[in-house]
N, C-alpha and C positions, 0 to 999 in steps of 0.2 A: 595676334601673331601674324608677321608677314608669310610663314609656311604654306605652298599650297594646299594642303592636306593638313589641314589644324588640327599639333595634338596638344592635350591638356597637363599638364604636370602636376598630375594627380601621385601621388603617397599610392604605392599596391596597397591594395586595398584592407586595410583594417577590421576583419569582420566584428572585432568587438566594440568598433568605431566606426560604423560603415561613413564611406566617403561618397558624395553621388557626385557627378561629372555633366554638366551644360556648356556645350560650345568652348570647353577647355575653363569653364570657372567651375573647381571642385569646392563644394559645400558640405560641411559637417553638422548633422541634425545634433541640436542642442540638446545636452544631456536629458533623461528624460522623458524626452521625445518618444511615438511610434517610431516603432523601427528602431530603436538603442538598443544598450546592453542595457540600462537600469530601467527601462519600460519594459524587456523581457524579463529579467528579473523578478521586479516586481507582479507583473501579470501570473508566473510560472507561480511566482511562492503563494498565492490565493489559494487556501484550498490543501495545501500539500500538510502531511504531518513532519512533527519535527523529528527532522533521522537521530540515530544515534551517535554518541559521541564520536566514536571514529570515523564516522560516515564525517560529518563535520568538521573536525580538524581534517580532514582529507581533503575538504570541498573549500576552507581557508584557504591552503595550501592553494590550490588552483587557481581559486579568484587572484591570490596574491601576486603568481604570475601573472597570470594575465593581466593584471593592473600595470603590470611592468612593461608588457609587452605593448597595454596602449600609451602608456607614459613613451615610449622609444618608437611610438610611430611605426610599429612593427606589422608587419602582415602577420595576420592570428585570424584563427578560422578555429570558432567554439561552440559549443553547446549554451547556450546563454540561459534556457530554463530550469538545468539543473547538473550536476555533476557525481556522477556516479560511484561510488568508491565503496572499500569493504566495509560492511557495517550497514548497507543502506541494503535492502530486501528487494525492491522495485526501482527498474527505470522507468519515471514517468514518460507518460505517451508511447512506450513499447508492452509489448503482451511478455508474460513474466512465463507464459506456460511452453513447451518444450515447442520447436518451430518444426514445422512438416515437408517444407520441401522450397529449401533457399535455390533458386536457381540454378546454376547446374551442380549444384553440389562443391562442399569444402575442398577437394581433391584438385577443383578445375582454380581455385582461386592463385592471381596471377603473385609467381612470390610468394605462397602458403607453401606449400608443398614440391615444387619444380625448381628452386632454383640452385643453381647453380655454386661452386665453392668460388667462382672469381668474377659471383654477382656484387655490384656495387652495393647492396643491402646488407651483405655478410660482413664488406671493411670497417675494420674497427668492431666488430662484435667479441666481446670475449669468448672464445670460445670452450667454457666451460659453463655460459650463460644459461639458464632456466630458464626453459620454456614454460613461464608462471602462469596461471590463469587456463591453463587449456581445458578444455571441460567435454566428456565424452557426451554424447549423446546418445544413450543407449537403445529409443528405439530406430534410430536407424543407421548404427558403428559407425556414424560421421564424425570427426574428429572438431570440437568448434573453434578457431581460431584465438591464439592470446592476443594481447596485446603486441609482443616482439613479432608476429607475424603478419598483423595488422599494417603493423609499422613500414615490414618486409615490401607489399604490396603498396603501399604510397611511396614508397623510393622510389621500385619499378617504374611505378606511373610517372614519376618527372624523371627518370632515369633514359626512359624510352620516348617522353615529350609527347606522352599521349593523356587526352582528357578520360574520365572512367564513361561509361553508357549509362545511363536511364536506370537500367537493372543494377549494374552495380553500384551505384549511390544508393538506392532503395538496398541493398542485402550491405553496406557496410559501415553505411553511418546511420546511428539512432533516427528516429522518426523527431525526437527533439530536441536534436541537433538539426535536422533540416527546415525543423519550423523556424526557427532566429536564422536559419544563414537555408535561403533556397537555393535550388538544385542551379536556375540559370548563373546565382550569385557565386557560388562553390564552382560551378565550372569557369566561370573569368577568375577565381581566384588564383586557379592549380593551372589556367592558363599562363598568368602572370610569373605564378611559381617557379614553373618550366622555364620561360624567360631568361629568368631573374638566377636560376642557380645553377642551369646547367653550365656544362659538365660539373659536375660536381663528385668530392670523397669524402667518406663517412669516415671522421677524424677518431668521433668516439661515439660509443654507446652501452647503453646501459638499462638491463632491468629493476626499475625502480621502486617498482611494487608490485601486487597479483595482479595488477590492472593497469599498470603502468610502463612506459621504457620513455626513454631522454635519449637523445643521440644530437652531436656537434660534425656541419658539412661545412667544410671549405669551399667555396667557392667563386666565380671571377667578383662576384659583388660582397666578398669576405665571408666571416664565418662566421653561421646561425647555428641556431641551438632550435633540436625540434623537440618536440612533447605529446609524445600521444596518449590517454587514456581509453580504453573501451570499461563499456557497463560493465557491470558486473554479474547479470543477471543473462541467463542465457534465450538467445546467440548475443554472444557478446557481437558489440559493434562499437563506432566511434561516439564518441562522445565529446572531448578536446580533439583539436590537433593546431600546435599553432609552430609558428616559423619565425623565431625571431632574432634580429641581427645582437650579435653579439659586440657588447659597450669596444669600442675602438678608441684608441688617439687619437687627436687631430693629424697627427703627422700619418696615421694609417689609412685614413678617408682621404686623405690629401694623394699620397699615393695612389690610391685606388682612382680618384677621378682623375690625375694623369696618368693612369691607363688607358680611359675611353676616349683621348683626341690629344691632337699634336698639341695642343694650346690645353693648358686649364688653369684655371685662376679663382683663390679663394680668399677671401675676406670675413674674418666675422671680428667685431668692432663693439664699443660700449660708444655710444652716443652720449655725448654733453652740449644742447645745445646745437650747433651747426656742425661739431670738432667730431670724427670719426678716430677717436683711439684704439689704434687696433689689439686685439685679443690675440689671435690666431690669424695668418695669412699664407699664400700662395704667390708669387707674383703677381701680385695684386696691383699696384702702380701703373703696369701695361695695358697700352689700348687695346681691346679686341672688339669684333662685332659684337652686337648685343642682340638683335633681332627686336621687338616689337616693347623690349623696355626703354626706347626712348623715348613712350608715351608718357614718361613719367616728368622728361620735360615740358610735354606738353599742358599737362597737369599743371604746372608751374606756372606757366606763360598764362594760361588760362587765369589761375587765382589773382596774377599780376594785374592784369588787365581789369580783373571785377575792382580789384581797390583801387585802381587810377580813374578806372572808367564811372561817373556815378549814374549813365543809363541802362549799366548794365549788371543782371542781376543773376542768382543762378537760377532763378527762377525765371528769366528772359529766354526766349523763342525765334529760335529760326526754322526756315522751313527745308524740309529735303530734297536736294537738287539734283537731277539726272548725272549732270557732268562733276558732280563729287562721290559719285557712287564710285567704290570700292571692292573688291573681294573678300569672300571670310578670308579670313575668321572673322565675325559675326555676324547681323543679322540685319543692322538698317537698310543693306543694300535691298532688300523685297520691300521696304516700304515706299510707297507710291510718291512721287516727285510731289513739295507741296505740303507734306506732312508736318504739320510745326512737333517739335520738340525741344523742350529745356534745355537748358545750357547743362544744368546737373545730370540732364539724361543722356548727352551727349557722351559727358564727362565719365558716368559710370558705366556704359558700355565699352565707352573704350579700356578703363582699367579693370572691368568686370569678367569679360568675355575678349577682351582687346580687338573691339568692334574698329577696324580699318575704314569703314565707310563714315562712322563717327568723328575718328582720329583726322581723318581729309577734313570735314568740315568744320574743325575747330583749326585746324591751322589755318584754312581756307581764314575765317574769320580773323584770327590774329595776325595773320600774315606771317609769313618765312622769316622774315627777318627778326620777328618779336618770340621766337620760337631760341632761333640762334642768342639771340641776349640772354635767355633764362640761362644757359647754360656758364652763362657770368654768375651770373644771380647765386649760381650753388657750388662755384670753386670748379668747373670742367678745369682740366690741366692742359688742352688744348681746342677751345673750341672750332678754330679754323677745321678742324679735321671733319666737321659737319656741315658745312657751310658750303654751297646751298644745301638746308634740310630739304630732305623727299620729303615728299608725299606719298603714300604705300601703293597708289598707284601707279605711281610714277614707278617705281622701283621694279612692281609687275612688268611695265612695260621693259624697261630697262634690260631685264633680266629673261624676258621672253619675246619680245615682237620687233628689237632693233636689229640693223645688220648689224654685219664684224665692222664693218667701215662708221657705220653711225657709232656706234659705242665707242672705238680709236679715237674719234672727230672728237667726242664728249669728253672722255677722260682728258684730251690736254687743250681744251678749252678753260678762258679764264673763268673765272665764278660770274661776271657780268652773262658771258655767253653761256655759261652752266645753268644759268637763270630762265635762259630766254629758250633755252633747248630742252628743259623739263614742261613749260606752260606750254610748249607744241607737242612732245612728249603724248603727257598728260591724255588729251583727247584723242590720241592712236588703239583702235581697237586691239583687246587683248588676244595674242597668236594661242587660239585654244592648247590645240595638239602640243605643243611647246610647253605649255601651262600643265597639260594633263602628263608629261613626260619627264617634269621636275621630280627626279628620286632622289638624286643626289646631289652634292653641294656645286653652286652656280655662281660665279663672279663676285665672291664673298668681300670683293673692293667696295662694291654696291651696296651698303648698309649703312648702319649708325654704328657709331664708335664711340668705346669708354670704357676706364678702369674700374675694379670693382671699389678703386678708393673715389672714381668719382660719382658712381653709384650709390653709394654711400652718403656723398655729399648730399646727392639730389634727396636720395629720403629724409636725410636729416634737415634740409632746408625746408620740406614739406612740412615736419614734424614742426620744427619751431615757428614757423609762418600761422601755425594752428595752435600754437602754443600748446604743442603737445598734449591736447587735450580729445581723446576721443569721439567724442560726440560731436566735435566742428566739422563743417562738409567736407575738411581736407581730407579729413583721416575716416568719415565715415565712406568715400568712396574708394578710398583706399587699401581700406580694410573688409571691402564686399567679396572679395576672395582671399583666402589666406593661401592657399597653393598646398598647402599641407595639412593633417588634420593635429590640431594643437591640444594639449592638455591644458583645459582652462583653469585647474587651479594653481599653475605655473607661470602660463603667458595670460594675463589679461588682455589684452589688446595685439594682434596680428593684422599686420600690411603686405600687402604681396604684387609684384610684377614680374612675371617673366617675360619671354621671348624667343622664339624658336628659328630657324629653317631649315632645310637641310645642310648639315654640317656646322651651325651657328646653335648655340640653346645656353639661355640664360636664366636664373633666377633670383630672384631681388628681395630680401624682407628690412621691413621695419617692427620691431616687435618690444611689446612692453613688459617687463617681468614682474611678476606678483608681488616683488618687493619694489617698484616703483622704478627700478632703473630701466633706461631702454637703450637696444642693442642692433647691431646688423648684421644681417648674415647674407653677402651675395657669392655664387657661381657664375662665371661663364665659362665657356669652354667653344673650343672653336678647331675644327678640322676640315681641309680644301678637299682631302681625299675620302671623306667618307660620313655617308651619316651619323651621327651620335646617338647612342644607345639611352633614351630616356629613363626607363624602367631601372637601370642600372644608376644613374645618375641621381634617381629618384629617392633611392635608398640609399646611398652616399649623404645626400644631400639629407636627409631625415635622421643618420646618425648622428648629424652634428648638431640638433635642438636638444637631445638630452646630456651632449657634453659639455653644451653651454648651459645648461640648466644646470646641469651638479655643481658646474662653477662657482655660478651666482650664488648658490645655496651654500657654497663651502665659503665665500666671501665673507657675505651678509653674516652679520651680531647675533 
């Protein structure tokens, strides 16, 4: 990403899918896996007897959502070793015997007992609602929290956009519940949370069982559906708590991301081939910036060259050059001038981590102009609009260490003299303070441009160049970040580039469906006056994999 401050478009975080984040490429541990739900799982059920029936159609019940909540990319925040419900006598890894002295006592808990009749906890509450579950504790008239009170006190907390302390994670969620999701993981979770819902109103709620309430919040990023369970076993504590967006239209997500910028533009497409037929769109046809996915022509330009070229191979070496050194986002810029690396390594830093010092030295190698032709190669609707291609250096410079008068001179300069003003450009030290003072959006003329139907192009030109076939270098470095965390018994195969800066943010898939058809899903969105809300976008952008997956499934024989 050309952003000064690279962020990653990561999916809030999925605890029953956790997602982990490197230099902006989010990875998902293979089902499984340490660290999964079905590695906790399985590890928690070693050992445990089997509950009783109700205990277990109650603990179905749970998994069930939550299978839903990971199928929709949802942020969900669970108890992964086991789920507590009536009929089970113990919660594993808590003490089942009466507790002696919780912190400062039931009375002080934030939202038990203090709140308010025009607390945002209370809207939507019926109020003739049971207080289910509540369980006295008789040697010390502590009154132990239910569930609907439980619940009361996590509004509060993203109500007021404050994370809980040390103590209060320890006295309100089970001991395992903390072991599958820890304390530092749980607080970026409820950090995100706040983010992501506030302001927010409690549309509905409801007590669902002695152990249970459900409640539906509206809010700017639409409206989710929560679930809290606590043990059953006293002090009751959490045990579920999950947040998940509620199934939308297209035309509702479409709305919602032209909320967050003057510009938004949406694409999702059945690929045949190189032909983007589109499904669902946005003004999609229109040029916007794209930020750092116009490494995906360069990807192009790149493949072009290995089959023209027969001394060059992805397995061919060049070495790292002071004056191509770049800024993150990524990482080659630290390595010492001289270092050979692969052409493939080139290649997947740049679409992995969208490594800029990579991305310079592969154009460097092809040259600008062979860069400018791919974008023939895959149907652009205007290539001139990129012509002279940056270099992401260049564009630093452009953007931070020119005067008013050099930049004037540039913009109505011909493309000849646009040429020769970049390669002086280029080697101008970068104006730190300028750099360190980029917040917000900055001569958004100064980028790469394209539809999300020419976006589309390029991946599908990628895809059938590799004849759509997984395992070729095209699509395996293409598919080294999916941007999202995917249901793989769904999507076999996911592609991803975005692009970011301030006021610009773009994201790009190629994605294959478990019934063999493959599809595309791009965003950009683009605002002069203000930065774009990621997190927000993030979960826009994640509601619409599971409405193009019901699709395909409602299609298909």
């Amino acid at each position: 990403m050309i952003a000064p401050r690279p962020t990653s478009l990561c999916i809030l975080i999925a605890i029953v899918f956790p997602i982990g984040c490197s230099d902006g490429a989010p990875t998902a541990p293979a089902r499984g896996a340490p660290g999964t739900r079905a590695h906790a799982e399985r590890s928690a059920g070693a050992g445990r007897s089997t509950p009783p029936a109700a205990a277990t159609a109650a603990q179905d019940a749970a998994e069930h959502a939550l299978d839903a909540a990971e199928l929709d990319g949802a942020p969900a925040v669970r108890d992964a070793a086991a789920i507590d419900d009536a009929g089970s006598a113990t919660q594993p890894g808590t003490d089942a015997s009466t507790p002696t002295d919780r912190a400062s006592g039931d009375t002080d808990r934030a939202g038990a007992s203090s709140r308010g009749a025009s607390s945002p906890a209370d809207a939507g509450r019926p109020q003739d609602a049971p207080d289910a579950g509540v369980v006295t504790d008789a040697s010390s008239g502590a009154t132990d929290p239910s569930a609907d009170e439980l619940l009361d006190w996590v509004l509060e907390l993203l109500t007021h956009g404050r994370v809980p302390t040390s103590p209060e994670i320890a006295e309100y969620f089970a001991p395992s519940f903390l072991q599958s999701v820890p304390e530092p993981q749980l607080v970026e979770t409820l950090t995100q949370l706040i983010n992501t819902l506030r302001p927010f109103t409690v549309a509905q709620r409801e007590v669902t069982g002695p152990f249970e309430v459900t409640a539906q919040l509206d809010s700017p990023s639409g409206r989710f559906s929560v679930r809290l369970i606590a043990s059953s076993s006293v002090p009751h504590q959490i045990v579920l708590l999950s947040f998940q967006p509620l199934a939308p239209t297209y035309e509702q997500v479409f709305a919602t991301l032209a909320s967050l910028a003057r510009d938004a533009q949406v694409l999702v497409a059945k690929v045949d081939g190189r032909t983007c037929d589109p499904i669902a769109a946005l003004d999609a046809s229109r040029r916007l910036a794209i930020g750092s996915a116009f490494k995906l022509w360069v990807l192009l330009a790149l493949d072009e060259r290995l089959a023209s070229d027969a001394s060059l191979s992805w397995g061919s070496t060049i070495p790292i050059r002071d004056n191509l050194k770049s800024l993150p986002s990524g990482v080659l810029q630290n390595q010492p001038a001289g270092t050979p690396l692969t052409l493939d390594e080139y290649a997947s830093k740049m679409i992995s981590i969208s490594d800029n010092t990579a991305t310079d030295h592969l154009i460097d190698l092809l040259g600008r102009t062979a860069v400018e032709s791919a974008q023939r190669v895959s149907g652009h609707s205007d290539p001139a609009a990129n012509i002279p291609w940056y270099m992401t250096r260049e564009v630093f410079v452009l953007k931070t260490s020119v005067s008013a008068d050099e930049l004037e001179a540039f913009r109505r300069a011909s493309i000849a003299q646009k040429r020769a003003q970049l390669e002086m450009f280029r080697s101008r030290p970068i104006d730190v303070a300028s750099l360190n003072s980029w917040s917000a959006p900055r001569l958004l003329d100064i980028e790469w441009f394209a539809s999300p139907e020419d976006l589309c192009g390029v991946l599908a030109t990628l895809g059938a160049r590799a004849a759509f076939e997984p395992a070729s270098q095209l699509l395996k470095i293409l598919g080294l970040n999916s941007g999202l965390a995917f249901d793989g018994s769904q999507w076999s195969y996911t592609g991803f580039k975005g692009g970011s800066e301030p006021g610009v943010l773009n994201a790009s898939w190629l994605l294959r469906h478990a019934s063999g058809a493959w599809f595309s899903v791009v965003l950009t969105l683009n605002d002069p006056a203000m930065s774009i809300d990621e997190d927000a976008v993030t979960v826009a952008a994640a509601s619409i994999i599971p409405l193009l997956s019901a699709e395909v499934s409602a299609r298909s024989p």
